[in-house]
C-alpha positions as CSV (number, residue, x, y, z in Angstrom):
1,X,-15.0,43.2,-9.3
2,X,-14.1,39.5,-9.0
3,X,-15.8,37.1,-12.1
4,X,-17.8,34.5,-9.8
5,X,-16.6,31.5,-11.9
6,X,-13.1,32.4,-12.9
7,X,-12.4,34.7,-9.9
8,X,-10.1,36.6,-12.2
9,X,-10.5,40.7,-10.5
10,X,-11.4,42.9,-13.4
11,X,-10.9,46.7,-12.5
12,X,-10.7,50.0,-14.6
13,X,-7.4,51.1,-15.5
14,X,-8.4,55.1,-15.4
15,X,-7.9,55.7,-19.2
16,X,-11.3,53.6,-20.4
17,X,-10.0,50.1,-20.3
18,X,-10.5,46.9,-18.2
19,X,-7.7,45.3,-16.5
20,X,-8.2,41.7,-15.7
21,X,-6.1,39.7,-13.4
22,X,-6.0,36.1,-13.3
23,X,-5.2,33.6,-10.1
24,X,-2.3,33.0,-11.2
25,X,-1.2,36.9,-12.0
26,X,-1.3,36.9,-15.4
27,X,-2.8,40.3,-16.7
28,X,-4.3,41.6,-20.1
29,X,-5.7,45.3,-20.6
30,X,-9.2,44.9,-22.6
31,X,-11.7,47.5,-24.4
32,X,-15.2,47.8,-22.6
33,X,-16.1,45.8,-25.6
34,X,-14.0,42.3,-25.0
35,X,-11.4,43.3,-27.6
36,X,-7.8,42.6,-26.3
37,X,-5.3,45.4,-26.1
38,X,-2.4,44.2,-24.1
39,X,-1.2,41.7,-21.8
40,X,-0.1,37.7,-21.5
41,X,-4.1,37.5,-21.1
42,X,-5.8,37.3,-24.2
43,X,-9.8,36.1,-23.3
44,X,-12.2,38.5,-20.5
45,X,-16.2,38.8,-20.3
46,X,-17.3,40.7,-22.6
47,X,-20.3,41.3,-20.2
48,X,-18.2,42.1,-17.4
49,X,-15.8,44.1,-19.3
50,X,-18.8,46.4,-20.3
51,X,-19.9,46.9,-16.9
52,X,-17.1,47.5,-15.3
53,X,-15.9,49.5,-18.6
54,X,-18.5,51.4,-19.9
55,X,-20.0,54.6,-19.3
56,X,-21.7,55.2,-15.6
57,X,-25.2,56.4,-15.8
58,X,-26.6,58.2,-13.0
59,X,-29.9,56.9,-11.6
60,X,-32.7,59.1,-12.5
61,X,-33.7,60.1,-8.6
62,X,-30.2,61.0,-7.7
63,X,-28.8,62.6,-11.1
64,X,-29.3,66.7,-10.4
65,X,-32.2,68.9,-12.6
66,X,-30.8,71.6,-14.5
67,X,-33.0,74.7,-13.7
């Protein structure tokens, strides 16, 4: 997902935290909190990195009953 004022792309990095990726390529790996992990990037969302971080709930007409 692109941030619609700093365009910087934040994705998920497939072991629970955020990527984000500046315009000018500079990177920095971020909990789904805002905490900085790693990376030449040190500030993110927070918002963002806790939507695109955090846990996916499934909506209650799709999500399947048990029984």
């Amino acid at each position: 997902m692109v941030h619609p004022f700093s365009k910087a792309l934040y994705e998920q990095d497939g072991n629970g935290n955020v990527r984000v990726t500046d315009k000018d390529g500079r990177w920095g790996l971020f909990r789904p909190d805002g905490t900085w992990v790693d990376g030449d990037l040190f500030e993110a969302d927070p918002q963002l990195c806790g939507w695109i971080g955090g846990p996916k709930v499934a909506h209650h007409r799709i999500a399947q009953s048990k029984g």
